[in-house]
C-alpha positions in Angstrom: 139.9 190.3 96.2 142.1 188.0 97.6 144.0 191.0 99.7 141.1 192.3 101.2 139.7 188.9 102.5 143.6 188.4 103.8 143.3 192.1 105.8 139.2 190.9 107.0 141.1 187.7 108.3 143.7 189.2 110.0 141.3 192.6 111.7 139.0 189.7 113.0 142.4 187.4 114.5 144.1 190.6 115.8 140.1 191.5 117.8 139.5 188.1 119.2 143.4 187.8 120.3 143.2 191.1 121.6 139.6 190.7 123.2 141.7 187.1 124.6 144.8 188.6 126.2 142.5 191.5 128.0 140.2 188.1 129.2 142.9 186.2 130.3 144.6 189.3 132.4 141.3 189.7 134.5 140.1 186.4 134.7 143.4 184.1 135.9 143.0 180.0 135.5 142.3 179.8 139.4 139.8 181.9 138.2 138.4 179.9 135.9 138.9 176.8 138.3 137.1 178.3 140.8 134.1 178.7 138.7 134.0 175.5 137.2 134.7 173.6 140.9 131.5 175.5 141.7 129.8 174.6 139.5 130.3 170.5 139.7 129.3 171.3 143.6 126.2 173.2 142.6 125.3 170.2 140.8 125.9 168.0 143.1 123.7 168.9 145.2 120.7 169.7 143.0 119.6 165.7 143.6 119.7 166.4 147.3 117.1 169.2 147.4 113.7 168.0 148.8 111.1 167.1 145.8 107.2 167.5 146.8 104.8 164.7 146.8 102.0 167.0 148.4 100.1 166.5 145.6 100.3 162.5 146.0 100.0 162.2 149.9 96.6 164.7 149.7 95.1 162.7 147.1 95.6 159.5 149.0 94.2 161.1 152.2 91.1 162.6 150.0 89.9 158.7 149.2 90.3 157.8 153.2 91.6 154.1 154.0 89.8 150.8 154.7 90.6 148.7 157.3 89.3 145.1 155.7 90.8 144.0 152.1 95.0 143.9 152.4 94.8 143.1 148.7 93.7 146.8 148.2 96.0 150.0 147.8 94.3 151.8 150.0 94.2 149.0 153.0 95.3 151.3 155.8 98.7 149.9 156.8 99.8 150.7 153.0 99.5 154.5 153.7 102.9 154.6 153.1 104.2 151.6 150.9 105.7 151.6 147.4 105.7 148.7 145.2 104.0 145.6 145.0 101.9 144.1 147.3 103.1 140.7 149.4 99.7 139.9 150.2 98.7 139.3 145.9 102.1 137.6 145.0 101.9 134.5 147.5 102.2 136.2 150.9 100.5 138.7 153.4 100.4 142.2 154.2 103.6 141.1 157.0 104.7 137.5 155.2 107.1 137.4 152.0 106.3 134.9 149.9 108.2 131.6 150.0 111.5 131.4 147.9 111.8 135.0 148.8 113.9 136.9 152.1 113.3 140.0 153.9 115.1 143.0 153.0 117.9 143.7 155.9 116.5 147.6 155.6 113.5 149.0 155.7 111.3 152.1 155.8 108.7 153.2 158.1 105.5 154.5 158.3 103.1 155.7 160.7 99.5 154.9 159.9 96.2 155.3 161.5 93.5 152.3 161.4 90.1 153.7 160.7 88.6 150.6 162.9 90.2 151.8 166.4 91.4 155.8 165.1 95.4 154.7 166.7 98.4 155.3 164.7 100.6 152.5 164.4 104.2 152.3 163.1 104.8 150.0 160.4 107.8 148.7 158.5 108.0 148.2 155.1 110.1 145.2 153.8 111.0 144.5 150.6 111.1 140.7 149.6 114.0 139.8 147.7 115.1 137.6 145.4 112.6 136.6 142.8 111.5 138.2 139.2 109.2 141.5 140.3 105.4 140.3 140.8 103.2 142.2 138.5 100.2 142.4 140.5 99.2 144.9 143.0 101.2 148.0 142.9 100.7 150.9 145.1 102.2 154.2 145.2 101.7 155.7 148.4 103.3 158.3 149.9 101.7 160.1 153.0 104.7 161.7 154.9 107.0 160.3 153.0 110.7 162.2 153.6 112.5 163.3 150.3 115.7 161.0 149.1 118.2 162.0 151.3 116.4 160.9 154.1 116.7 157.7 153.3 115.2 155.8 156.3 112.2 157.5 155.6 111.7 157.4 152.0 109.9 155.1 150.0 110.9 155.2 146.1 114.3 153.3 146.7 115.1 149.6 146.6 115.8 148.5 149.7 116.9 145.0 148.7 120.8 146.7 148.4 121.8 144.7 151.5 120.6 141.5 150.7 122.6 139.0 148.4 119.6 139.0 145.6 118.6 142.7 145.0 115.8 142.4 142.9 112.5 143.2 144.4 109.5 140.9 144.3 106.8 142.6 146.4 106.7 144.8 149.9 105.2 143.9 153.2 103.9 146.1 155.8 104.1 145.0 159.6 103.1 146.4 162.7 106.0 147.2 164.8 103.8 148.9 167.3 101.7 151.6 169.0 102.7 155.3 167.3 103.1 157.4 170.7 
């Protein structure tokens, strides 16, 4: 017994060393390098490729904007803010709260105000430095640009430049006329 499982080892060593050697003369460690050096480039790229918030940006154009409450999500200068709102943690839709600073980057938006039918640009600030404020959050996202656009993109914390990073609410002020 012992014989024949000593000749089944050795028929199965001999196949995969033999399958091995023909393997390794078609396939050279370049080869192999090649393939695996694609492969870590292929995924780095994956987290570049655009993601679609159509689904988001419609449903917030479905419910339409107000122009009168800046304590409501869907006040029309928010159409493109995510986070908190300024305006229900001790500031205003364009005034961070005190003991907080204004992030040194920002995002914009172009919104139209349903009282005059102009777009406006607006920047979104993050206020930096204190806990997060639980109140108010809005997830808006009309024309937002996917993450590698970052000037453009909403869903990142923009409080990287500032000495405190953690974000405590967003403003939204009017830079100006959209043209």
């Amino acid at each position: 017994m012992f014989k024949i499982l000593e000749k089944v080892t050795l028929a199965i060593d001999h196949a995969f060393e033999k399958r091995a050697r023909r393997q390794a003369s078609m396939h050279g460690r370049r080869s192999v390098l090649s393939k695996l050096g694609s492969a870590l480039v292929g995924a780095a790229v994956v987290p570049m490729l655009p993601f679609d918030r159509f689904g988001e940006a419609h449903a917030a154009a479905m419910t339409g904007r107000q122009d009168n409450d800046p304590e409501a999500c869907d006040y029309w200068r928010y159409c493109a803010l995510s986070g908190r709102l300024c305006s229900c943690c001790g500031g205003s839709p364009s005034i961070c709260p005190p003991g907080t600073a204004t992030s040194k980057v920002s995002w914009i938006g172009t919104c139209e105000n349903p009282a005059d039918k102009r777009n406006y640009l607006v920047s979104y600030n993050d206020c930096c430095g204190k806990g997060s404020c639980d109140r108010c959050r809005c997830t808006n996202h009309e024309r937002d640009k996917p993450g590698y656009r970052m000037g453009l993109n909403s869903g990142i914390s923009w409080c990287m430049a500032n000495n405190e990073s953690t974000v405590h609410c967003t403003v939204a002020a009017i830079v100006g006329l959209a043209e």
